[in-house]
VOPAGU-2260 file (C-alpha; in pm, 1 decimal, decimal comma):
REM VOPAGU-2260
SITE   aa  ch    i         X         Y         Z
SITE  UNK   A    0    6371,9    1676,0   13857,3
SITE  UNK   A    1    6527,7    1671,7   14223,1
SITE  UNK   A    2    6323,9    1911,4   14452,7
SITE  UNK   A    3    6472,3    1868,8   14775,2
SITE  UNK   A    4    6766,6    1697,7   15004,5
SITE  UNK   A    5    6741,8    1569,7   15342,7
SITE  UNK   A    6    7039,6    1393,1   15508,9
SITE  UNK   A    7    6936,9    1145,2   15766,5
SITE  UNK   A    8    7047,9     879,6   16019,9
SITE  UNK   A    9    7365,9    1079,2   16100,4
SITE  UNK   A   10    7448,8    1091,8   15747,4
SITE  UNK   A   11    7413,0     755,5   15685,2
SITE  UNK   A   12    7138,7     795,8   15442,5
SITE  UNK   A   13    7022,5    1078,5   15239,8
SITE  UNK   A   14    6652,6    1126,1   15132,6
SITE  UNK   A   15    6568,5    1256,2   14812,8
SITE  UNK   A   16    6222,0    1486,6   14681,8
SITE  UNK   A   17    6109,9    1451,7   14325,9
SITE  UNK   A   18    5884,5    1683,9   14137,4
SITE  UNK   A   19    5599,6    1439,8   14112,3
SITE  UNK   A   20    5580,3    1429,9   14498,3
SITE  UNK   A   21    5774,5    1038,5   14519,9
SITE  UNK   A   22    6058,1    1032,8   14723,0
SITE  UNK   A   23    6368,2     796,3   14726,6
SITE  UNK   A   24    6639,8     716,4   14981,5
SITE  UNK   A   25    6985,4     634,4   14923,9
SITE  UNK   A   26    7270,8     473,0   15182,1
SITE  UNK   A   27    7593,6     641,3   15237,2
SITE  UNK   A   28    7753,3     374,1   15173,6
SITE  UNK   A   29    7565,2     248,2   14835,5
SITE  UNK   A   30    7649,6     595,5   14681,6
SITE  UNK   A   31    8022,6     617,9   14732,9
SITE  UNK   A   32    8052,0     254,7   14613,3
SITE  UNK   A   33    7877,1     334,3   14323,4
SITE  UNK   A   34    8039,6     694,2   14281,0
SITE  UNK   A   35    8093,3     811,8   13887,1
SITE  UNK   A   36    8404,5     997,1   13929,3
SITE  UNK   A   37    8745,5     887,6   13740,8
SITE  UNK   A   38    8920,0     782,2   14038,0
SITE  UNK   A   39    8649,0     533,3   14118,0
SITE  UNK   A   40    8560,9     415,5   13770,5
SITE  UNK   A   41    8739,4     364,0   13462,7
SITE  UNK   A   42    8624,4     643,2   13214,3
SITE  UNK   A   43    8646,1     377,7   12928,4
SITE  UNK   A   44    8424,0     102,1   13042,0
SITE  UNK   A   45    8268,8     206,6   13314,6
SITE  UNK   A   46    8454,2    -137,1   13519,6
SITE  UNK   A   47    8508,2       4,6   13944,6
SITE  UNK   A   48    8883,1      91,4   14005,4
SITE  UNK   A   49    8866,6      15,3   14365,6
SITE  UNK   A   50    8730,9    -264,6   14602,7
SITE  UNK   A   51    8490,9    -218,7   14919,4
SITE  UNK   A   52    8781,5    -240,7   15132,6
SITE  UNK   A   53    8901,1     112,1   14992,9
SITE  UNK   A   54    8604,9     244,0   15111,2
SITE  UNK   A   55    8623,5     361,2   15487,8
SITE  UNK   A   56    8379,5      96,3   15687,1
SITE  UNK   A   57    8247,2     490,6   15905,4
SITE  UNK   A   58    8162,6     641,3   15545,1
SITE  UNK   A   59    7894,4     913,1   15592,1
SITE  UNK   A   60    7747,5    1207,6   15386,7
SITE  UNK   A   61    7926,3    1559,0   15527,9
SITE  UNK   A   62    7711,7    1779,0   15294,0
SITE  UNK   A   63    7502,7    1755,1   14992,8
SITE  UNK   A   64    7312,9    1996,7   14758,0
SITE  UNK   A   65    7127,4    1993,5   14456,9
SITE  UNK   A   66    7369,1    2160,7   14181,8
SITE  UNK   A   67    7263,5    2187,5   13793,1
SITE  UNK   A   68    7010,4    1939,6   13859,6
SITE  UNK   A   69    7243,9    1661,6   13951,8
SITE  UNK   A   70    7317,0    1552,1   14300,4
SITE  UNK   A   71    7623,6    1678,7   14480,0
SITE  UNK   A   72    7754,3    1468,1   14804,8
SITE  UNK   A   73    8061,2    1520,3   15011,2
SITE  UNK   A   74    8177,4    1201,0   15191,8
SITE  UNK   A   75    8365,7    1198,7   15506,7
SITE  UNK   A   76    8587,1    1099,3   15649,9
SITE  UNK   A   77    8769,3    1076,4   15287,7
SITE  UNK   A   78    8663,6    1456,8   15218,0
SITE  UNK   A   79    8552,5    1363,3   14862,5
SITE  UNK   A   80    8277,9    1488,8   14647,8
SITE  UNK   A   81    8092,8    1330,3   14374,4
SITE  UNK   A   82    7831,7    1411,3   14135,7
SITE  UNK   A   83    7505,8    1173,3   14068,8
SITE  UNK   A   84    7275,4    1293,3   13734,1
SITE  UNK   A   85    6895,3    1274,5   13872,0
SITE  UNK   A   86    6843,0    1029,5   13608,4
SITE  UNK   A   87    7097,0     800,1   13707,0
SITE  UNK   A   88    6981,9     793,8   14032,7
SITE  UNK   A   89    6611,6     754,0   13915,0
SITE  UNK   A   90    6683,6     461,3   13726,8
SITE  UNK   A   91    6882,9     307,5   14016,1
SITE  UNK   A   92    6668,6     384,0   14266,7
SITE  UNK   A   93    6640,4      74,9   14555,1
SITE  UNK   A   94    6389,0     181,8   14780,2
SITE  UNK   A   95    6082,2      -1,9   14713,5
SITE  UNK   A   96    5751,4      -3,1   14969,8
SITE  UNK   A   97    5578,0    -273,8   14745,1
SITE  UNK   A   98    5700,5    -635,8   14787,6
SITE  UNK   A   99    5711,9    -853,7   14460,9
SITE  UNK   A  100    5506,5   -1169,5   14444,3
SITE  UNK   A  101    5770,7   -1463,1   14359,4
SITE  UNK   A  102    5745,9   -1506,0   13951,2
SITE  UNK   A  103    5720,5   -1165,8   13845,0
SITE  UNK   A  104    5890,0   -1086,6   13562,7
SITE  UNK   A  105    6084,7    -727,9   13435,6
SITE  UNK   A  106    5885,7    -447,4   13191,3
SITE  UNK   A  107    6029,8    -523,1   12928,4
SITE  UNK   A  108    5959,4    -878,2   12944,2
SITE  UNK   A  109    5614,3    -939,4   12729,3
SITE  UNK   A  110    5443,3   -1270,6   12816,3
SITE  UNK   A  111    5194,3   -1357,2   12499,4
SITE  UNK   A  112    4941,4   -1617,1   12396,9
SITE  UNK   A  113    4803,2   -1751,4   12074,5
SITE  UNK   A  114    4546,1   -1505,7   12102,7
SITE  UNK   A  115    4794,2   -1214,6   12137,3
SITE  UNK   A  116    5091,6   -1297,6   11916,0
SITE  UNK   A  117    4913,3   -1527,0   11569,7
SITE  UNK   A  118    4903,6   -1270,5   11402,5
SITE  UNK   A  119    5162,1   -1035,4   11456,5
SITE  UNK   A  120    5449,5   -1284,8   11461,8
SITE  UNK   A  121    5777,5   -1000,3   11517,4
SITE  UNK   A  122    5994,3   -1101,2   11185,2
SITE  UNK   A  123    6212,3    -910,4   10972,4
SITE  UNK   A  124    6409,4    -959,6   10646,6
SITE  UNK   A  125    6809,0   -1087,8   10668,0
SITE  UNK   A  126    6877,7    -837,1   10444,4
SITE  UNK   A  127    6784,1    -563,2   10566,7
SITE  UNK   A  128    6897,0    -626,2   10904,3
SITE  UNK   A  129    7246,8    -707,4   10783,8
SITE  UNK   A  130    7241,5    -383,5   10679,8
SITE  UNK   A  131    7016,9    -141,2   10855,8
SITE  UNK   A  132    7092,6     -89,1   11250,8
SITE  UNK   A  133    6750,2      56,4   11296,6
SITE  UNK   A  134    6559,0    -290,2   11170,9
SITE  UNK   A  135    6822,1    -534,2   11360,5
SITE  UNK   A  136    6728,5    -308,8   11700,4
SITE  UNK   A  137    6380,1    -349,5   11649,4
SITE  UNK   A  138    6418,3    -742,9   11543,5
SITE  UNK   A  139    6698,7    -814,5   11855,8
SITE  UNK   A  140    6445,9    -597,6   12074,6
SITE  UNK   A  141    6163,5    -875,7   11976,3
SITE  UNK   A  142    6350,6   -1106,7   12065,6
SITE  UNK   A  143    6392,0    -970,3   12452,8
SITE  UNK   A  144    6024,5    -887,0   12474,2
SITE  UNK   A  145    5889,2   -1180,0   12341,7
SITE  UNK   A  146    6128,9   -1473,1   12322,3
SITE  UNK   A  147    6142,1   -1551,4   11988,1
SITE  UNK   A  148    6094,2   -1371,9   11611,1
SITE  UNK   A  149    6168,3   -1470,3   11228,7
SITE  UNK   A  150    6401,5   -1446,9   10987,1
SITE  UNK   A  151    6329,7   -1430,0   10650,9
SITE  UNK   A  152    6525,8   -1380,1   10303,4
SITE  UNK   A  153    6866,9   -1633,5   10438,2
SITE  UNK   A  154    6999,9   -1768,2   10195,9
SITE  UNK   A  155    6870,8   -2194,5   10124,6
SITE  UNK   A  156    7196,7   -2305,7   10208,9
SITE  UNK   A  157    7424,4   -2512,3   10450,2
SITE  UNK   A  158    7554,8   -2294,3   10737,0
SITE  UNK   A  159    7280,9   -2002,1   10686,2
SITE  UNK   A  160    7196,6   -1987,3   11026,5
SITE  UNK   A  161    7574,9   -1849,0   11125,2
SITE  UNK   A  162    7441,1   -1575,4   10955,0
SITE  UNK   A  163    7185,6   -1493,7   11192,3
SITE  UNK   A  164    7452,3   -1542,1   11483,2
SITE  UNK   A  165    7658,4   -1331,5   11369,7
SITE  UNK   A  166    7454,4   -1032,8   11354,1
SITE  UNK   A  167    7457,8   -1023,9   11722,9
SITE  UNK   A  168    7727,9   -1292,5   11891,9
SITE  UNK   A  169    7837,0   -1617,8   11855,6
SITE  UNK   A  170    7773,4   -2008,1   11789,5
SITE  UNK   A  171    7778,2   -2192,6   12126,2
SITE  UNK   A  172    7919,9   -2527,1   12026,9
SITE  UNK   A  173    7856,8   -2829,8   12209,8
SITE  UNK   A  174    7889,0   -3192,1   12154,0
SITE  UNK   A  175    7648,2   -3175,9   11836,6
SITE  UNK   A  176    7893,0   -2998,7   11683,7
SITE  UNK   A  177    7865,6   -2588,3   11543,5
SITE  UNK   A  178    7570,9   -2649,8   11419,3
SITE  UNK   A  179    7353,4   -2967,0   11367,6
SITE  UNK   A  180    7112,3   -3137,6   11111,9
SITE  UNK   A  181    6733,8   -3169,8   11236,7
SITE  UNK   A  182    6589,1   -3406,6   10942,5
SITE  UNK   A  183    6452,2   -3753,2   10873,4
SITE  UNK   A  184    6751,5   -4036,2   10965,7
SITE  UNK   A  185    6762,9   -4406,8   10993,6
SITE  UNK   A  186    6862,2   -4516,3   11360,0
SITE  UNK   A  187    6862,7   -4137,4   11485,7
SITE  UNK   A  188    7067,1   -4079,3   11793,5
SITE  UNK   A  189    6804,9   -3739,3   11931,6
SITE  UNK   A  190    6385,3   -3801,5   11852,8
SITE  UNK   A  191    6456,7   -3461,6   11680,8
SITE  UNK   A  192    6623,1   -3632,8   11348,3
SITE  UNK   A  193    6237,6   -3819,0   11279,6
SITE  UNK   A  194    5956,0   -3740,3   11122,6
SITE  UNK   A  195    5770,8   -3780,1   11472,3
SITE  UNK   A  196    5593,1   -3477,2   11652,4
SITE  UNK   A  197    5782,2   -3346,5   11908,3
SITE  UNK   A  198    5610,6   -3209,5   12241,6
SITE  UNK   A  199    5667,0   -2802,9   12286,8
SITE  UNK   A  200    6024,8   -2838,3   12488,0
SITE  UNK   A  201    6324,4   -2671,2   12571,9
SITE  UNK   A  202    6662,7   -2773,4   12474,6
SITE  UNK   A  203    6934,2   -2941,6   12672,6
SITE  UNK   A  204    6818,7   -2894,9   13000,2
SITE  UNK   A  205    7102,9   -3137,8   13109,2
SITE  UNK   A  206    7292,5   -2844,3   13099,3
SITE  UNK   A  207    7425,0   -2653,4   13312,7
SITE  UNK   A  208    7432,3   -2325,6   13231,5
SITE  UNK   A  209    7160,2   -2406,1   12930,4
SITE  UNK   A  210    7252,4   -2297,9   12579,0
SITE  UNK   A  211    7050,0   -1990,5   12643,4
SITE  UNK   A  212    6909,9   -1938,1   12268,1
SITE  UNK   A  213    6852,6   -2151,0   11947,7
SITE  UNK   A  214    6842,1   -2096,4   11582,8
SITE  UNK   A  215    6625,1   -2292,8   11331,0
SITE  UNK   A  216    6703,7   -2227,2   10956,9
SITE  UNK   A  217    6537,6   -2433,4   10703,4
SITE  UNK   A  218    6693,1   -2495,7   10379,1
SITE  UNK   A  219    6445,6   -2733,5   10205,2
SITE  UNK   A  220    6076,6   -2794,5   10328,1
SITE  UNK   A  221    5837,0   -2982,3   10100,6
SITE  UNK   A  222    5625,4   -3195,4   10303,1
SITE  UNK   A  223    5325,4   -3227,8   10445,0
SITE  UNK   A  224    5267,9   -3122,6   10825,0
SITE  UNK   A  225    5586,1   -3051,4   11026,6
SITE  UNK   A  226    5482,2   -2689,6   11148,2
SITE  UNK   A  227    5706,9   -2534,7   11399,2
SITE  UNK   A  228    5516,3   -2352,7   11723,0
SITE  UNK   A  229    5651,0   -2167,3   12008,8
SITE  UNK   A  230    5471,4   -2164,2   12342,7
SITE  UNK   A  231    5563,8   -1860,5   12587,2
SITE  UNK   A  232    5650,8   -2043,9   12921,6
SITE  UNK   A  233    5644,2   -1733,2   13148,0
SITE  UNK   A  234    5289,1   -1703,1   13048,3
SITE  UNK   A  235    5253,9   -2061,6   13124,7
SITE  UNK   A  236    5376,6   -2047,6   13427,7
SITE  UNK   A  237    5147,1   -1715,9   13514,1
SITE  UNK   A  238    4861,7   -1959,9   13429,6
SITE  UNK   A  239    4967,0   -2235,9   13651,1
SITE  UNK   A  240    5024,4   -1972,6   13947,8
SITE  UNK   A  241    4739,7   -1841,4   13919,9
SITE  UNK   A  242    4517,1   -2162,8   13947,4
SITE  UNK   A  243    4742,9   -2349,6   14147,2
SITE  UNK   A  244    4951,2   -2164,2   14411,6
SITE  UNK   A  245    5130,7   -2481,3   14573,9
SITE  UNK   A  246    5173,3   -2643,9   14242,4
SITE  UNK   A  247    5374,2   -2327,7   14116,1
SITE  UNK   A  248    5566,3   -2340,1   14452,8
SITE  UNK   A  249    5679,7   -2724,4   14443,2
SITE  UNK   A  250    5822,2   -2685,1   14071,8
SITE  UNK   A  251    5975,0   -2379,7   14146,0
SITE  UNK   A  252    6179,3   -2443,1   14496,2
SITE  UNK   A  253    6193,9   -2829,7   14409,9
SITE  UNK   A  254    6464,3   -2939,8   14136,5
SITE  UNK   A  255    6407,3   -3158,4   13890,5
SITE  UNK   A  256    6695,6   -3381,6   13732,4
SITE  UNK   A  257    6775,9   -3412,0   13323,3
SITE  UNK   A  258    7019,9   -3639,4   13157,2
SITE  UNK   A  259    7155,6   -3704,3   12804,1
SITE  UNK   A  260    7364,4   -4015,7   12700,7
SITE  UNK   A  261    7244,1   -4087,8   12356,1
SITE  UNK   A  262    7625,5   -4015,7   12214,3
SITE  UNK   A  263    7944,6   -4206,1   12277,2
SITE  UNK   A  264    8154,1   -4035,7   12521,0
SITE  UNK   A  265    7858,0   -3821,1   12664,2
SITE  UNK   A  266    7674,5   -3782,4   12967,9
SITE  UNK   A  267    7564,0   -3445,0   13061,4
SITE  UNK   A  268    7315,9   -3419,8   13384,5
SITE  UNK   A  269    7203,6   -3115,7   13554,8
SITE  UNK   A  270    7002,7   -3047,6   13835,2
SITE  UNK   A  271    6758,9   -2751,1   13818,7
SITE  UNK   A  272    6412,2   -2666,8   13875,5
SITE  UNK   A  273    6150,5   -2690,4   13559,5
SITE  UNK   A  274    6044,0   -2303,0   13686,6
SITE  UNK   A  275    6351,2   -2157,1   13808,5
SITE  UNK   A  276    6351,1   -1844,4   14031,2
SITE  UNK   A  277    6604,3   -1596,9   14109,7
SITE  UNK   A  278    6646,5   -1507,6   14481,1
SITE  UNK   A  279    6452,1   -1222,4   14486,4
SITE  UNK   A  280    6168,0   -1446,6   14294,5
SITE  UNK   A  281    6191,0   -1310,6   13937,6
SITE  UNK   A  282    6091,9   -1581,1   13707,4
SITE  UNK   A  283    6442,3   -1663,7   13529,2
SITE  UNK   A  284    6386,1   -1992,2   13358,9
SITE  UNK   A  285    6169,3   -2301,3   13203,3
SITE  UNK   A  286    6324,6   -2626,3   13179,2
SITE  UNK   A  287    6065,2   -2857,9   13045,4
SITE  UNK   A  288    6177,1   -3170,2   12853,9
SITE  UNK   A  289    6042,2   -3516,7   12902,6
SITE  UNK   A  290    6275,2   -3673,3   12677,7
SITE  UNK   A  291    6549,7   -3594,2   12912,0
SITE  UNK   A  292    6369,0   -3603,3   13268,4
SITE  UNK   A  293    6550,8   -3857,7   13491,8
SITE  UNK   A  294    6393,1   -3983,4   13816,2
SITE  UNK   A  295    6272,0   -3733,6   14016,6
SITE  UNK   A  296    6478,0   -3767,9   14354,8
SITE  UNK   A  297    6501,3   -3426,0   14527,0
SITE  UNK   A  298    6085,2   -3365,4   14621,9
SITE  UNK   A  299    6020,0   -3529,7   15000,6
SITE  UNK   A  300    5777,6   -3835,7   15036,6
SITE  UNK   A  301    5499,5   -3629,6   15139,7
SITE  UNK   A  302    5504,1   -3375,9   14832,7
SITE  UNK   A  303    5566,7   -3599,6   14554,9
SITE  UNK   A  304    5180,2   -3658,6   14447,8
SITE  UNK   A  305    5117,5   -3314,8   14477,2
SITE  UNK   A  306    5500,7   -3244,0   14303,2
SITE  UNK   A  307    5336,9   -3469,5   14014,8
SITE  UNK   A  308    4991,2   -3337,6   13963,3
SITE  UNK   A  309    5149,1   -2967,0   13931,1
SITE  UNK   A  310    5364,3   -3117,7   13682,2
SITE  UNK   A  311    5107,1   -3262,4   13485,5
SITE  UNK   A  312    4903,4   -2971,1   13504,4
SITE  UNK   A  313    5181,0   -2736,4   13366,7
SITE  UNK   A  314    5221,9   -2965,5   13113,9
SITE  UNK   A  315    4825,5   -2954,9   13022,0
SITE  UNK   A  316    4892,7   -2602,3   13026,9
SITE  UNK   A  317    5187,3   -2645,8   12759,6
SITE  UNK   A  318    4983,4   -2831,8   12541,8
SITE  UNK   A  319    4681,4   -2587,5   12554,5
SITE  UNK   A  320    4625,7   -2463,6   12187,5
SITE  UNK   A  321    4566,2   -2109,8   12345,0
SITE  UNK   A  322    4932,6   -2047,4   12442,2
SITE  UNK   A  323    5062,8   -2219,4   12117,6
SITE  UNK   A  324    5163,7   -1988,4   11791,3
SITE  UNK   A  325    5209,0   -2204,1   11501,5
SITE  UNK   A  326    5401,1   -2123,1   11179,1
SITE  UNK   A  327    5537,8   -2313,8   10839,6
SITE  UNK   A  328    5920,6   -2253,1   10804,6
SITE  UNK   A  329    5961,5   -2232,8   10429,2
SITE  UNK   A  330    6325,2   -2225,4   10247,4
SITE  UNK   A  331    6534,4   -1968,1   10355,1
SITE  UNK   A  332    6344,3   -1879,7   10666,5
SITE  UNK   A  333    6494,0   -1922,0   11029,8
SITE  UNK   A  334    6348,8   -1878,4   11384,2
SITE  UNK   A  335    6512,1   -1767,2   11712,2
SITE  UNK   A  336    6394,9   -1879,0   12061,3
SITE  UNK   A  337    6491,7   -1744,8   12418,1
SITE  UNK   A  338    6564,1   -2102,8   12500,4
SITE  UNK   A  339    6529,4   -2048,8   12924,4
SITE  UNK   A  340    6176,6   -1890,8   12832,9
SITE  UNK   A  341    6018,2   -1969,6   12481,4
SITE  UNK   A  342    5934,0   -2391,7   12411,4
SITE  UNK   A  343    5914,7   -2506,2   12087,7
SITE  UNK   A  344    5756,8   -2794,6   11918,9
SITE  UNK   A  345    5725,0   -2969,3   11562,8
SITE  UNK   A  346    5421,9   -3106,3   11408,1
SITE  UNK   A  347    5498,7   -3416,1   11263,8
SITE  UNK   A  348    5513,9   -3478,0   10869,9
SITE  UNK   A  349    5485,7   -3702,1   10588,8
SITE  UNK   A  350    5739,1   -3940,6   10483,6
SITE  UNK   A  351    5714,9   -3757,2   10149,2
SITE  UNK   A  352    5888,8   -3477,3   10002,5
SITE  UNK   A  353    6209,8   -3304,8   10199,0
SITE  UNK   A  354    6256,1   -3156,0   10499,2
SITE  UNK   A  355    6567,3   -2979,4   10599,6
SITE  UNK   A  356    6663,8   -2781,0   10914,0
SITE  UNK   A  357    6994,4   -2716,7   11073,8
SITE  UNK   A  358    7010,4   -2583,5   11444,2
SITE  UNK   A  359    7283,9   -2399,7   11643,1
SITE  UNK   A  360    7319,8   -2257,6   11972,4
SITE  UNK   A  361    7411,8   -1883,5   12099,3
SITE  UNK   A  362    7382,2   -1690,2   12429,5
SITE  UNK   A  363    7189,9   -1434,3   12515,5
SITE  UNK   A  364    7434,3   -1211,8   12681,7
SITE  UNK   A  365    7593,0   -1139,2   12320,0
SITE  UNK   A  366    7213,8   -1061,3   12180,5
SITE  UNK   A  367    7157,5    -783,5   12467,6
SITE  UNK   A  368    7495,0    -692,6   12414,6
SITE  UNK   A  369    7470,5    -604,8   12038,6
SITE  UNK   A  370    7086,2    -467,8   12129,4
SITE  UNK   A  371    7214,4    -254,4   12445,8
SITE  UNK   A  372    7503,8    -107,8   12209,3
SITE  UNK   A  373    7295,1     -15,4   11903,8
SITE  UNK   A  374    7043,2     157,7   12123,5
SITE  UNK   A  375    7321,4     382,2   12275,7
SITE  UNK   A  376    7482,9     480,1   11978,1
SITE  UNK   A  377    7081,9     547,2   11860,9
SITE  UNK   A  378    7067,5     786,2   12218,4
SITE  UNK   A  379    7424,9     965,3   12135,4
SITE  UNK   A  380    7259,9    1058,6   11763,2
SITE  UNK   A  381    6966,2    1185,8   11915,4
SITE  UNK   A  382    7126,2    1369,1   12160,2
């Protein structure tokens, strides 16, 4: 609840009192661009109606009040007056005292360990969800807090996974085609189509963007060994910060190069760092894939050795049984991973009995989407 008002800087910023005692500041300038009215945003979707250059560069705040709750401001010199709900401006408030140490990550962002997540692996029936909004939100909200969850009750069939996709977006496809087989083959083109363990990775890091998530359906699964596992990379990376400061800062600022070739007609490189930041040093993304590392050319002379023993170590890290959850994808079950966060790894298996997997790519952008929708329309009920 707003309290009090105080316009300051000859009304180039305003200075707002909360109930709880905090107090948040605003710019002039910030609030008109960001005004709710419907001459300044489209009352259908919310998209701005003008440009910064139709706001006057002298913008101030003539007068403002506290009216019904909400904030009213008067702007001069275009003699206009808008309405901000305290909420709104709660939730967008800017004006932070605390500085953020680079690799922090958002609320809603859970990072998780083996210790942590074993047992309470977030799952929930196809179904159901196909059917219920209630259990998809809480299954697509798993999958934004944690990285990755289950799906269980598909049917054991080719092309099961689109299923999963579709409850929330779309099939990226690349060169592998809309989906792609992950089983035993003579002369395979990707270490993926053996019976050989594969190291906790993430996919295609020789792309650029990555496919940002990845679906695992398995439609026959009879042999012995060939668990899946997820490791949690932002907790990773926590670990590796913590212990080693300077290590954390030369695989974050320092790219690292991937490549793929293995097809005819492809050669997809990228250059990116394994722990990518985002300007204001949230931790954004893992890229960690040795089978698709090229030569490291982009870390000076003097920083490699130490650029290499941080990489090692993170990979120690990786392979650390205490960040790993491990799990047996039986017939009809799929997984989901937040591919620029969540690795995932295969035990290997015996050359006897069957096992089938087929893998696709999404985004993640339709997955909020979808999740971001549902939980409005949940909030319009309510209210």
């Amino acid at each position: 609840m707003l309290t009090h008002v105080l316009i300051g800087d000859e009304g180039r910023t305003i200075e707002l009192g909360w109930k709880d005692g905090s107090r948040t500041r605003f710019h002039a300038m910030w609030l008109r661009d960001n005004a709710l009215d419907d001459k300044t945003r489209s009352a259908g979707n919310g998209q701005r109606l003008i440009t910064i250059l139709d706001i006057p560069a002298e913008t101030k705040i003539g007068a403002a009040s506290i009216k019904g709750g909400a904030l009213e401001v008067s702007f001069v010199p275009e003699q206009k007056t808008v309405s901000f709900p305290a909420a709104w401006l709660r939730a967008n408030a800017y004006d932070r005292n605390a500085a953020r140490q680079a690799g922090w990550t958002g609320e809603d962002t859970v990072r998780w360990t083996k210790a942590t997540m074993q047992n309470s692996v977030p799952r929930a029936g196809y179904p159901a969800a196909s059917r219920d909004r209630a259990v998809l939100r809480q299954w697509l909200s798993a999958v934004k807090a944690y990285g990755f969850a289950v799906m269980d009750d598909l049917p054991a069939e080719s092309g099961a996974l689109c299923k999963v996709s579709d409850l929330f977006g779309y099939i990226r496809e690349t060169n592998y085609g809309r989906w792609f087989e992950v089983r035993a083959e003579v002369n395979p083109s990707n270490l993926a189509y053996t019976n050989l363990g594969l190291q906790a990775h993430t996919d295609n890091p020789y792309r650029d963007p990555v496919p940002t998530l990845q679906i695992l359906s398995c439609i026959e699964n009879t042999v012995e060994g060939g668990e899946s596992s997820v490791v949690d990379g932002f907790a990773v990376a926590a670990a590796l910060q913590a212990e080693n400061p300077e290590g954390f800062r030369l695989l974050s600022s320092c790219p690292a190069r991937f490549e793929y070739a293995g097809s005819s007609g492809v050669r997809l490189q990228a250059k990116r760092p394994m722990i990518e930041l985002g300007p204001d040093g949230e931790l954004i993304c893992i890229r960690f894939n040795n089978r698709s590392l090229a030569p490291t050319v982009d870390v000076p002379f003097a920083s490699m050795e130490a650029y290499y023993a941080a990489y090692r170590r993170f990979a120690e890290l990786i392979e650390d049984p205490s960040f790993e959850v491990t799990f047996k994808l039986e017939a009809g079950q799929a997984f989901i991973v937040d591919n620029t966060r969540v690795m995932h790894a295969r035990k290997a298996f015996s050359g006897t009995g069957k096992r089938w997997l087929q893998g696709c790519y999404a985004d993640k952008d339709g997955l909020l989407s979808t999740l971001a929708a549902i939980e409005h329309g949940f909030k319009e009920a309510a209210e």
